[in-house]
C-alpha distance (Angstrom), angle and dihedral (degrees) to the residues before:
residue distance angle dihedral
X1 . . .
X2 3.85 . .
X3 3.69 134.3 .
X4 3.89 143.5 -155.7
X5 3.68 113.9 -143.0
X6 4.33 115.2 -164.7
X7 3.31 119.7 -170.9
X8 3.86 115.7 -158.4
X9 3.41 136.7 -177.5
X10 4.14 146.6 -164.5
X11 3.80 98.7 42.4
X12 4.16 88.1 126.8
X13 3.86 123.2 -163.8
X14 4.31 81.8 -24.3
X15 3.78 88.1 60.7
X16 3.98 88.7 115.8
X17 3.60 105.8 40.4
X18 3.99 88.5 49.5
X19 3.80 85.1 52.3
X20 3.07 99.4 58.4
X21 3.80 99.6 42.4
X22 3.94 82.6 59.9
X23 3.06 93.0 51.7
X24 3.50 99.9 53.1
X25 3.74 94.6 42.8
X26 4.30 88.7 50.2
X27 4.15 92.1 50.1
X28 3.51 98.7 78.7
X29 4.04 97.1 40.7
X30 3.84 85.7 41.3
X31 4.38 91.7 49.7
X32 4.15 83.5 60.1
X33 3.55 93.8 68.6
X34 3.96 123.8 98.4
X35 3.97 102.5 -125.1
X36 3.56 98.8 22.0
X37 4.46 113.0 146.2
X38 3.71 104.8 162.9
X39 3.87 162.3 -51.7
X40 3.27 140.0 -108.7
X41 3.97 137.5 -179.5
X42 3.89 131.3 176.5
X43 3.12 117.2 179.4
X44 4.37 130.3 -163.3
X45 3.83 104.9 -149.9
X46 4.07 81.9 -170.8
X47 3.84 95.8 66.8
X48 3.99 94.1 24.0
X49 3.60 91.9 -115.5
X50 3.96 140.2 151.6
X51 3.81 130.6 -175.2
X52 3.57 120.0 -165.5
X53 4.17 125.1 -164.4
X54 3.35 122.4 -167.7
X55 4.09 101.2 -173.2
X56 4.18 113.1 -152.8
X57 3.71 138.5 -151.8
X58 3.60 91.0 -132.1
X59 3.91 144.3 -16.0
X60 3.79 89.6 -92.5
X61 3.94 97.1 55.2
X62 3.83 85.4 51.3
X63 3.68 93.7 50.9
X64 4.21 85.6 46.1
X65 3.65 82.5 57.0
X66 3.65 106.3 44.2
X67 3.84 99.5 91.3
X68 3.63 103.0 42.3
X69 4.08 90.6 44.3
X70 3.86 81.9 55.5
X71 3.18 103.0 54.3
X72 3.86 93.8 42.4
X73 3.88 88.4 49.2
X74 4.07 97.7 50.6
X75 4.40 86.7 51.5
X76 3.43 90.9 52.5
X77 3.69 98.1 45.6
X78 3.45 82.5 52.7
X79 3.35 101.5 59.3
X80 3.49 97.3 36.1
X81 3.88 94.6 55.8
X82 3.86 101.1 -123.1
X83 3.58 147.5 123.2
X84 3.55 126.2 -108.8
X85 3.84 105.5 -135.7
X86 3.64 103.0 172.5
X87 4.29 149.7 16.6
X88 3.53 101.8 -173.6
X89 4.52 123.0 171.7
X90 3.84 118.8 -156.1
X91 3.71 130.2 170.6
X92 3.67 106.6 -127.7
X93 3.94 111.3 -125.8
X94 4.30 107.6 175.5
X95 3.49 118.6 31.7
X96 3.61 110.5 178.3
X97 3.55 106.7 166.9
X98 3.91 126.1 151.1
């Protein structure tokens, strides 16, 4: 599995709510892609900010997805007032979750 790691910041005390309105508003557009497994987002209202993972099937499905997340990302940046900071790829090795 394979995962997209972005790294924004400037979201302030709201960090959290904004977050999660992303997130909701990405699920949908994110469920239409072939290979999609999952999202995550923490968020540190102390700092201002948000991390967003997109997990992948494979390395392929995240490539697939790489220009439509970035287009999606830079609008709601936009709108949200922040900075991206970082676009980072990993290949996820331990997944324990229950």
């Amino acid at each position: 599995m394979y995962a997209s790691l972005t790294t924004v910041r400037g979201g302030g005390p709201d960090v959290s709510a904004t977050a999660r309105m992303a997130a909701e508003s990405m699920l949908t557009w994110l469920r239409d892609f072939d290979g999609y497994k999952g999202l995550l987002v923490f968020a540190d209202p102390e700092s201002g900010t948000a991390r967003i993972m997109t997990l992948w099937a494979s390395e392929e499905a995240l490539e697939r997805s790489e220009r439509g997340r970035a287009e999606v990302r830079h609008s709601m940046i936009s709108a949200a007032g922040a900075e991206l900071e970082s676009v980072e790829r990993y290949e996820l090795v331990t997944d324990d979750r229950v």
